[in-house]
N, C-alpha and C positions, 0 to 999 in steps of 0.2 A: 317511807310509808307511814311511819307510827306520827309523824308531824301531820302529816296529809290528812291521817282519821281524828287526830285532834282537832284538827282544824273544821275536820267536817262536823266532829260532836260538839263544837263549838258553834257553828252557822245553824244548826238544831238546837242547841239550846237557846239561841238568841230569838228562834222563833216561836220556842214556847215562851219568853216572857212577852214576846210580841201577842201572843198569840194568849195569852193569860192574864197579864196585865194589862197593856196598852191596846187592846182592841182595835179601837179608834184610828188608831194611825194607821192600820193596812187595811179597816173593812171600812173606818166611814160612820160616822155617828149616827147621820140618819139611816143607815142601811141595817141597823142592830139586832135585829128584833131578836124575842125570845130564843127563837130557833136557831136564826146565825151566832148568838151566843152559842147554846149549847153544843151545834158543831166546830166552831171556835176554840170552846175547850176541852172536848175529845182530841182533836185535832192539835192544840199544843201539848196534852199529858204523852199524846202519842210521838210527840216531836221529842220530848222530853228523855222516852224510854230510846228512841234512839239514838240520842247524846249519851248515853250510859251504856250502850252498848257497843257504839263505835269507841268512846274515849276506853272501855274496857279492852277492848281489840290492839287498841297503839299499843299496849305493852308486849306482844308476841304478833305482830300483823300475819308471820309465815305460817303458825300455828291457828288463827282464826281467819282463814283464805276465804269460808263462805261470807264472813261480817265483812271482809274487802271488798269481794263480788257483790253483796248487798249494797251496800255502801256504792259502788261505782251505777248501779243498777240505778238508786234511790237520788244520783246526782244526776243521769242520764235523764230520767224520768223528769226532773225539778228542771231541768234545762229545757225540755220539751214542753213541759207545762208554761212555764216563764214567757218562750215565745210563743204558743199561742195566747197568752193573756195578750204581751205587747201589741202583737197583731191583727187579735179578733175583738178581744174582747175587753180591755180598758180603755178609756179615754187618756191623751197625753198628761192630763194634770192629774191623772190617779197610775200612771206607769213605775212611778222613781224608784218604789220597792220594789217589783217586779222585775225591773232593770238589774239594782243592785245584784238583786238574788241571783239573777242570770248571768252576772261578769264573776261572781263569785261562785257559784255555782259548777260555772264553765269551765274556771280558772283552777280549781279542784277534781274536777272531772278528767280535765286533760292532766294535770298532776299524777296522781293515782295509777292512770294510764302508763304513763313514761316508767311510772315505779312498779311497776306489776310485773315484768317481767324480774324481777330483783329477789321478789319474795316467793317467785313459783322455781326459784333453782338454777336459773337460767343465766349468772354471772359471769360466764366467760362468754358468750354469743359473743362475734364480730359481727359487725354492720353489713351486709348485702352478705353474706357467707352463711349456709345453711348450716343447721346444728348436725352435730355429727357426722361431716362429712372429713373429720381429720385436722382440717387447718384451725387450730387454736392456737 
């Protein structure tokens, strides 16, 4: 799990230089304006705090459970966003970020998933055998 939150506070911070720096490349030069700046960079400082607070969390993942549920909540969320951009709302020659985000996105989400039961206590569970019914 503490690789999983790195990994996630890492895909956030790449979105605030995206989102800080390079504008351009995911909004679109002519689409700029004042205002899509200034949401721009609300939107990466906030990307930014949480890369600093997931990468804070991989040090104890079982002792910060709410920032893992955040964290799975905030990749669920970016997945469902992701595909409706694909599908409603970009054109195919503006998707390829969108994309990315989504395989990576996805790929992290379902991650986390598989590992969650590891940091909630749950280490000896057998596969189709219900918890505490004796067979461990």
């Amino acid at each position: 799990m503490s690789l999983l939150l790195r990994l996630t506070a890492l895909l956030s911070a790449s979105w605030t230089v995206l989102l800080l720096g390079r504008k351009e490349l995911v909004i679109g030069a002519a689409l700029l304006s004042p205002m899509v700046c200034a949401l721009a960079n609300a939107l990466g400082i906030a990307n930014l705090v949480l890369a600093a607070v997931f990468w804070g969390a991989a040090r104890d993942p079982a002792a910060n459970r709410r920032t893992v549920y955040a964290a799975i909540a905030w990749l669920a969320l970016k997945v469902a966003s992701d595909l409706y951009d694909l599908l409603v709302l970009l054109p195919p020659s503006q998707a390829v970020v969108s994309l990315v985000d989504l395989v990576v996105s996805l790929a992290l989400l379902v991650g986390m998933l598989e590992a969650l039961p590891k940091i909630l206590g749950d280490t000896h569970a057998t596969p189709g055998v219900a918890p505490g019914n004796g067979m461990h």
